[in-house]
N, C-alpha and C positions, 0 to 999 in steps of 0.2 A: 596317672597310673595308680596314686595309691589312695585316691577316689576309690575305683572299678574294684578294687583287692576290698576295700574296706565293704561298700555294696554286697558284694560276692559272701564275705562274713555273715553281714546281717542278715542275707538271705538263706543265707544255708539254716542259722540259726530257728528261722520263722519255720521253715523246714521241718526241721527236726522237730521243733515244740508242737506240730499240726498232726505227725505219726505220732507222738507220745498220747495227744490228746485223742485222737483217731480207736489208739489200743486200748485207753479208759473207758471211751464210750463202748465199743465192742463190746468189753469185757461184763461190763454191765448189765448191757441190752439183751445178753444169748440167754437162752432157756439153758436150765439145768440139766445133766444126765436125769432120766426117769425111765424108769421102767413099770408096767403094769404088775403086781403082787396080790393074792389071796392075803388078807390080815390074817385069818386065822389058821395059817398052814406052818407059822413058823418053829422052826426047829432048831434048838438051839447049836446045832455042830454047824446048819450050813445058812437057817435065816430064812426069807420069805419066797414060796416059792412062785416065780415068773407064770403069769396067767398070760392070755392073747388079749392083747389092748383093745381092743373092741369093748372089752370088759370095766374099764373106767371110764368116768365122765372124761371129758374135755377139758372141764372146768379145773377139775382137781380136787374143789373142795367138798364134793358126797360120795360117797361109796355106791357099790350099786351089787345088789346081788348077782349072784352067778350060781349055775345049778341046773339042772332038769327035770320037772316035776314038782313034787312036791319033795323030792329029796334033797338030802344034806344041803342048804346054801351059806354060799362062803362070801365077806365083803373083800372087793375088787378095787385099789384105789393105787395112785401114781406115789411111788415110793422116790427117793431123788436122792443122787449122789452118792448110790453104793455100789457095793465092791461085787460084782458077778462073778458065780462059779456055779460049773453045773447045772443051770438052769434055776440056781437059788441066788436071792439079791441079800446082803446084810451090812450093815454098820451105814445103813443112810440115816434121811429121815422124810416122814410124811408131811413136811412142811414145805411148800416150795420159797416161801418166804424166807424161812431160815438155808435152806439148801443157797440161793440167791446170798445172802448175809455171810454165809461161810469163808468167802475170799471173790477176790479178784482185784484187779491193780484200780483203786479208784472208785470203787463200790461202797454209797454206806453201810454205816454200820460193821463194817470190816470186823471180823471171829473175836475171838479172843484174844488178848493180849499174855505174853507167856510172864512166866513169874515163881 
């Protein structure tokens, strides 16, 4: 009987360490908040405003104009990990590497350390 209790232990344990490891790899792997932004629309009360995604690459790392004509063109690119209101995006950044680097349980490079 105190075989099957002790089993029952180890197993639980393997358990457990297989979701902790499970919610590291997750956390890792997901793409960051992003949103599509005009660069040059920013204002500083509300920040970049939200274009139609069709308007940035895929890749993330070129801009790509936006516009009609030969008038005003504005660059288009995936802003990551900010705070939305109103149709304006602010306090991210245009890095998906660093948005990725920011946090999560088990990710290198993990943010900043406080001090």
């Amino acid at each position: 009987m105190a075989e099957s209790r002790r089993r029952l232990r180890s197993s639980t344990v393997v358990l457990g360490g297989m979701g902790v490891l499970a919610a590291a790899l997750t956390s890792c792997g997901s793409d960051p908040d992003r949103r599509c932004v005009d660069r040059d629309s920013y204002d500083h009360l509300n920040g970049y405003k939200i274009v139609a995604d069709k308007n940035c690459t895929s890749s993330g790392s070129a801009s790509r104009s936006i516009g009609k004509g030969g008038k005003t063109r504005a660059d288009a690119d995936w802003y990551y990990d900010a705070d939305v209101s109103n149709g304006y995006a602010d306090y991210g950044t245009f890095s998906r590497s660093e948005a990725v680097d920011r946090g999560g349980f088990g990710c290198s490079g993990s943010g900043s350390s406080g001090g």
